[in-house]
Backbone as a printed PyTorch tensor [residue, N CA C, xyz], in Angstrom:
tensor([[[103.1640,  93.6730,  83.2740],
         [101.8460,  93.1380,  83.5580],
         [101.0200,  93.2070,  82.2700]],

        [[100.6330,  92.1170,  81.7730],
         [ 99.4650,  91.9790,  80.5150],
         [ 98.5060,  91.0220,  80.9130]],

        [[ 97.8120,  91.2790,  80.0220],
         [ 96.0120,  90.6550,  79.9740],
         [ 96.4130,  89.2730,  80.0590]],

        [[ 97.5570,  88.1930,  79.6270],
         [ 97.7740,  86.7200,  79.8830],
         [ 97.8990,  86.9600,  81.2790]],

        [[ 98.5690,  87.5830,  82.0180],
         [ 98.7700,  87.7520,  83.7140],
         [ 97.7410,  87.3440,  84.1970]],

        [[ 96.7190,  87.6350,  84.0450],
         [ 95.6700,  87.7500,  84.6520],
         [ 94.1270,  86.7990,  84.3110]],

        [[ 94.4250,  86.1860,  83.1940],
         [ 92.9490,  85.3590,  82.3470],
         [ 93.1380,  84.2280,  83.5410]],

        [[ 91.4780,  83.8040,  83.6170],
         [ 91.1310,  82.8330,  84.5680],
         [ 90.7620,  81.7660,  83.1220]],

        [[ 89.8160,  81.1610,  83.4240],
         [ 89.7390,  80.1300,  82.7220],
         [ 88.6680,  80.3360,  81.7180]],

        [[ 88.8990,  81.4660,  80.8280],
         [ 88.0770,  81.7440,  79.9110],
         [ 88.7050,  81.5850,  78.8030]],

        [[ 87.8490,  81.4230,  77.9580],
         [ 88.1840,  81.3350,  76.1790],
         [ 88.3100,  82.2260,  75.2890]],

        [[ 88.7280,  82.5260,  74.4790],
         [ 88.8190,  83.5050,  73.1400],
         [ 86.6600,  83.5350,  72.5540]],

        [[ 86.4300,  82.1680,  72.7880],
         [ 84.9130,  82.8410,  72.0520],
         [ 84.1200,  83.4780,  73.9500]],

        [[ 84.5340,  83.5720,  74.7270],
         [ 83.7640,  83.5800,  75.6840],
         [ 84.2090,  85.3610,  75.7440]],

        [[ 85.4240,  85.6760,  75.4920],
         [ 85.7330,  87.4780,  75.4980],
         [ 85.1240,  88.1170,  74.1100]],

        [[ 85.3000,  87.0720,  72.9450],
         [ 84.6610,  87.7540,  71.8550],
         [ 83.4710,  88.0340,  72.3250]],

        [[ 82.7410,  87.0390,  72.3880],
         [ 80.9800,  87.6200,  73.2150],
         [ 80.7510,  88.2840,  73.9590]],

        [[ 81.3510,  88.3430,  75.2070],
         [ 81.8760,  89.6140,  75.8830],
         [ 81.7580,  91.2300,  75.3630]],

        [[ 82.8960,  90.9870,  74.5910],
         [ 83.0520,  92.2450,  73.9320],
         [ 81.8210,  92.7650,  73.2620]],

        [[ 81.2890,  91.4920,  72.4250],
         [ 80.1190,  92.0680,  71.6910],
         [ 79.3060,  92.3500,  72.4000]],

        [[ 78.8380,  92.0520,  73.3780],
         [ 77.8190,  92.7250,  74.2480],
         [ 78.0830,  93.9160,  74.8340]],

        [[ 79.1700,  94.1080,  75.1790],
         [ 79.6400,  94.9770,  75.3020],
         [ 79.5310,  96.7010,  74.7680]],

        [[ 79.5370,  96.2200,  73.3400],
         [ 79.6140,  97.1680,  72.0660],
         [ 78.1290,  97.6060,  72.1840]],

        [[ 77.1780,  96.6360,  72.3130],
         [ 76.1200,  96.4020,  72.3260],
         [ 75.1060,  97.1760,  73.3000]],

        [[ 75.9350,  97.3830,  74.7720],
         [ 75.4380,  97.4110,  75.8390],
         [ 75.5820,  99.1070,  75.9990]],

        [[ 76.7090,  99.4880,  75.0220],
         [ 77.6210, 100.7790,  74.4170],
         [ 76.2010, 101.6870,  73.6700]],

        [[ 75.7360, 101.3210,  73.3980],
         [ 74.3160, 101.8940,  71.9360],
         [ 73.2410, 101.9960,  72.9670]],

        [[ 72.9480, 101.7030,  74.1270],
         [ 71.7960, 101.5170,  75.0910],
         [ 71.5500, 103.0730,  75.6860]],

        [[ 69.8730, 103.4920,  76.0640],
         [ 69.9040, 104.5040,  76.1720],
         [ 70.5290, 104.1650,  77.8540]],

        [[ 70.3340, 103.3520,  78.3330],
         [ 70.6750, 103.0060,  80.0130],
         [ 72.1440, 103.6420,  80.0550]],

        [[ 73.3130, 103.2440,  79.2080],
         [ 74.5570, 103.3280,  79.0220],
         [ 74.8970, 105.0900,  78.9900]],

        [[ 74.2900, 105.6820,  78.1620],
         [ 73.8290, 106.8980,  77.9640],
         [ 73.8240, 107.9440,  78.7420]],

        [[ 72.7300, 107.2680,  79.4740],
         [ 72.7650, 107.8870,  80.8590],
         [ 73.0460, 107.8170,  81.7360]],

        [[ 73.9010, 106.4220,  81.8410],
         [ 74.6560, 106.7270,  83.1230],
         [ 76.1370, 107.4930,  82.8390]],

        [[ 76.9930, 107.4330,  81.5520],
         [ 77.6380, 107.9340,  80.9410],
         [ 77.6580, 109.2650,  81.3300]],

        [[ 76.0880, 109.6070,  81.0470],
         [ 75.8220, 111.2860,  80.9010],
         [ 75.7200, 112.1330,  82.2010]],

        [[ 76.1410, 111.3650,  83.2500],
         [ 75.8670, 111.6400,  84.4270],
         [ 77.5420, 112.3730,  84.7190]],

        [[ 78.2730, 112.1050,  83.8690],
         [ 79.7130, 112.5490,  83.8590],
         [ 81.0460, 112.7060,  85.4190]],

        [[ 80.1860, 111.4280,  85.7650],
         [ 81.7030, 111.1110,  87.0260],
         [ 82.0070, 109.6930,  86.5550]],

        [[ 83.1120, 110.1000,  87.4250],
         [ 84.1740, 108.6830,  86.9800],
         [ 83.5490, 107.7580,  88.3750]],

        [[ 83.2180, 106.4100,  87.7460],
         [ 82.9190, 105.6920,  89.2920],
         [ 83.9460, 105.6210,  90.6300]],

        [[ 85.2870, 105.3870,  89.6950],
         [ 86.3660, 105.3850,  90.6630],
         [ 87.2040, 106.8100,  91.3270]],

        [[ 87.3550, 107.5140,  90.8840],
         [ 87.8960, 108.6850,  91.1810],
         [ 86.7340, 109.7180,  91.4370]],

        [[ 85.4920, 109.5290,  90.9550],
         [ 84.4040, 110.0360,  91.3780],
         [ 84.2120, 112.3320,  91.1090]],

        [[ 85.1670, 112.0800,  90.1690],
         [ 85.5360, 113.4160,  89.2690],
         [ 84.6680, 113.7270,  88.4230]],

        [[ 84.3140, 115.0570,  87.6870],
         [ 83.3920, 115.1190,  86.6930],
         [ 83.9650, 115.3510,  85.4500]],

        [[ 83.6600, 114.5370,  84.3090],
         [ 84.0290, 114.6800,  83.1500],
         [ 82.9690, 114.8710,  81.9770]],

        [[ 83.5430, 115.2000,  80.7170],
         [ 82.8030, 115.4800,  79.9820],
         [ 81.8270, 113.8830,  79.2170]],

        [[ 80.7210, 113.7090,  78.8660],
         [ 80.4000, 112.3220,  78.9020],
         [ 81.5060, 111.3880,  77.6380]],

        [[ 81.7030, 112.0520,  76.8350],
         [ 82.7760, 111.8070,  75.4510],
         [ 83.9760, 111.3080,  76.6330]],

        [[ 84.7660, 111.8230,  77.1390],
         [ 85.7020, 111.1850,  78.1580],
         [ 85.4800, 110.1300,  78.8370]],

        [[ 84.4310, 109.6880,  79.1730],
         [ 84.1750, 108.5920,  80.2800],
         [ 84.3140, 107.1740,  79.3900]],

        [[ 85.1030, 106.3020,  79.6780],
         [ 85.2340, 105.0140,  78.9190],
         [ 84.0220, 103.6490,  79.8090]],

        [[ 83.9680, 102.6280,  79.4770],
         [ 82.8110, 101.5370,  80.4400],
         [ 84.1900, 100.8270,  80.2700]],

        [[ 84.0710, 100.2790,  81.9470],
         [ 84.8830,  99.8530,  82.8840],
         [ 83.9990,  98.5940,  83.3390]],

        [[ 84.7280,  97.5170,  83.0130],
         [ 84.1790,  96.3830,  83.5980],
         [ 84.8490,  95.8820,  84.8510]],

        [[ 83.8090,  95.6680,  85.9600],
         [ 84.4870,  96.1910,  87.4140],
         [ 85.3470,  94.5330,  87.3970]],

        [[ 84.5820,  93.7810,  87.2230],
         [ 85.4230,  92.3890,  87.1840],
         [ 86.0170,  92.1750,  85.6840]],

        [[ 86.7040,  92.3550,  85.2980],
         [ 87.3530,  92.3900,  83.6240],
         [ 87.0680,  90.9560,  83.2190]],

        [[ 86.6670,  91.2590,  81.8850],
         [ 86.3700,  89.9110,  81.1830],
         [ 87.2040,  89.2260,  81.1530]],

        [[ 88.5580,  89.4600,  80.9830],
         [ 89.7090,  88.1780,  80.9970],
         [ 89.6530,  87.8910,  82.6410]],

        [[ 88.9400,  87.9890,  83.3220],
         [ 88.9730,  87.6220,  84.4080],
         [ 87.6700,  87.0770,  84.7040]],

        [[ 87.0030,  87.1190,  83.7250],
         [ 85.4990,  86.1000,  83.7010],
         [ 84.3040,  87.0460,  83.9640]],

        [[ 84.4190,  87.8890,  83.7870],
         [ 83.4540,  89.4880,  84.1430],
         [ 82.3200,  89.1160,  82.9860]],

        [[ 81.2060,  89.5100,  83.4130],
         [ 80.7410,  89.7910,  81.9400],
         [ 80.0470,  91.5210,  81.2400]],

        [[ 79.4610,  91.1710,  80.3730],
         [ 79.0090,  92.5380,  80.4620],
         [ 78.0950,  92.6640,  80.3030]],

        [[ 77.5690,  93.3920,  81.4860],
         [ 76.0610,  93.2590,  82.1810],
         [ 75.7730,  94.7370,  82.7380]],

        [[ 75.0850,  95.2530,  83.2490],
         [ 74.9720,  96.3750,  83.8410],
         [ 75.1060,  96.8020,  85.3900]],

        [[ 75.2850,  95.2030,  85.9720],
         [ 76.0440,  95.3880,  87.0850],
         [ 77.3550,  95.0790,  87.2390]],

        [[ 78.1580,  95.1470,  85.8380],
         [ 79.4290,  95.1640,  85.7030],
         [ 80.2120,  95.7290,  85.3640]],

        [[ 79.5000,  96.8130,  84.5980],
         [ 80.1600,  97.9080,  83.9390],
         [ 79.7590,  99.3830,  84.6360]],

        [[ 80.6840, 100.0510,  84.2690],
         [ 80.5560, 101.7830,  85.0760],
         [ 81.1110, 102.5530,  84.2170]],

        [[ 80.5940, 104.0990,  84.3160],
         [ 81.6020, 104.9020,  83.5710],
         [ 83.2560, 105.2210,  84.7430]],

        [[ 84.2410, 105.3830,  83.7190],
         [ 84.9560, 105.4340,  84.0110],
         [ 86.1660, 106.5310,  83.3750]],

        [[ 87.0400, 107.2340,  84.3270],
         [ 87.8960, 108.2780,  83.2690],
         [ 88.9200, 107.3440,  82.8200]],

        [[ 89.8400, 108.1330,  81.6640],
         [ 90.5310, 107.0890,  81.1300],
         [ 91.8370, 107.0200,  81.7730]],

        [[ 92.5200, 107.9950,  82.7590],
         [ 93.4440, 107.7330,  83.7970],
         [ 93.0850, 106.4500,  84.9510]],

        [[ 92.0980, 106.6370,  85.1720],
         [ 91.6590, 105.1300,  85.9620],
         [ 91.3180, 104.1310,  85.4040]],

        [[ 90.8780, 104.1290,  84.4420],
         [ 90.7110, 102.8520,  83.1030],
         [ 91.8840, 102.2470,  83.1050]],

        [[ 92.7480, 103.3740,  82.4970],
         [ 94.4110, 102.8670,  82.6260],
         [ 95.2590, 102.1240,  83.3800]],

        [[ 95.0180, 102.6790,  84.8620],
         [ 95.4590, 102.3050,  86.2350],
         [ 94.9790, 100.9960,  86.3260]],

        [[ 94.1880, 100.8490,  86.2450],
         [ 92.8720,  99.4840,  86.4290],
         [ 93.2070,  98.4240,  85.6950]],

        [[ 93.5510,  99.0140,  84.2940],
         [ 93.7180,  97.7050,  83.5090],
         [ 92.8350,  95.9540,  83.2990]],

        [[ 93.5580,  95.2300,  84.1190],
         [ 92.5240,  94.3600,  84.4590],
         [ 92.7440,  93.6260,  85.8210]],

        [[ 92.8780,  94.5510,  86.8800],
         [ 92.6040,  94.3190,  87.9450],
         [ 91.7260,  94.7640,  88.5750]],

        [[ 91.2050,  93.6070,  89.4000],
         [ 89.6120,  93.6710,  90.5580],
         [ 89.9470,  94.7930,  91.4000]],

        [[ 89.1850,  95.2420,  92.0580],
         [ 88.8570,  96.6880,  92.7220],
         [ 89.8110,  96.8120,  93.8160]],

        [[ 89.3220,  95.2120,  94.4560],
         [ 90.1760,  94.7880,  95.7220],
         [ 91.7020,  94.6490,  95.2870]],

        [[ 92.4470,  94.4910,  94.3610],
         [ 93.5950,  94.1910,  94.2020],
         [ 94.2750,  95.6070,  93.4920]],

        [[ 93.6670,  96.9210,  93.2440],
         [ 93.9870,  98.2110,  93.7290],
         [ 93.9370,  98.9970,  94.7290]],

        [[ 93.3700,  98.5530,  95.8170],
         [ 92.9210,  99.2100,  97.1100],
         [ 93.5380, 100.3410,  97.3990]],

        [[ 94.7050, 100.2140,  97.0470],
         [ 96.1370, 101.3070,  97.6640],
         [ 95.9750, 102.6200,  96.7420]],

        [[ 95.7040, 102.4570,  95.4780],
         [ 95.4920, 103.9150,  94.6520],
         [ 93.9280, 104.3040,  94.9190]],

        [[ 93.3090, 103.5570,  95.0740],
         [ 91.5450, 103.9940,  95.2230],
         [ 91.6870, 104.8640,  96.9300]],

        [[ 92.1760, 104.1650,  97.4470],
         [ 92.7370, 105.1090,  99.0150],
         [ 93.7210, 106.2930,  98.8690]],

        [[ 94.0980, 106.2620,  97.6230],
         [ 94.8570, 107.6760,  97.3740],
         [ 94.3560, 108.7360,  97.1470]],

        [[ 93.1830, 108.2930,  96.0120],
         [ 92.0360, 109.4760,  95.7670],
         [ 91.0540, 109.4540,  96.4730]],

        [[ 90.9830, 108.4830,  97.6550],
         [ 90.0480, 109.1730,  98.5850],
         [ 90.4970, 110.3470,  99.4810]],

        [[ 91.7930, 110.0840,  99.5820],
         [ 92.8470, 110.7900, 100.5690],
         [ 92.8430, 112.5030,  99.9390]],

        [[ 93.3380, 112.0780,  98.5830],
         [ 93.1210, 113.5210,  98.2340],
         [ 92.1240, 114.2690,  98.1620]],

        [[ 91.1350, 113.7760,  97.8100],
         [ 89.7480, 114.4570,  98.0440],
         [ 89.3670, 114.6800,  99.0600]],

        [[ 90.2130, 114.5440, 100.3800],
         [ 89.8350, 114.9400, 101.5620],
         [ 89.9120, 116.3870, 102.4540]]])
């Protein structure tokens, strides 16, 4: 599974911009603090804020942008997992760590 798997009908300048906002959105005190709040959105664990990566819930190769209702902190075991699939098309591991946390 790679990032071609998955691109909808976006462009190389439409992820570059992306990204740069991204980077951008990265330097914000908003980012900061939600960062600094140190859980993972998905696994909902506490980490140190340096650990938490921004997770774009709809991934830009999938036409996401990066906005602040698109991005979350995230740990980097679920970053990983996630890759660039929508929330709905992991359902089965996000129900795992609800399970365990039970």
């Amino acid at each position: 599974m790679n990032e071609a798997d998955f691109t909808v009908d976006v462009d190389d300048e439409f992820i570059s911009r992306e990204k740069a906002k991204a980077r951008e959105l990265r330097q914000s005190q908003w980012w900061k603090n939600r960062r600094g709040e140190g859980v993972c959105h998905y696994c909902r664990q506490r980490f140190p804020a340096g650990e938490l990566t921004m997770d774009h819930v709809v991934p830009i190769v999938r036409g996401g942008r990066s906005t602040k209702s698109n991005v979350v902190p995230c740990c980097k075991p679920c970053n990983g997992k996630k890759k660039y699939l929508l929330p709905t098309e992991w359902t089965e591991y996000l129900d795992g760590l609800t399970k365990r946390s039970v």
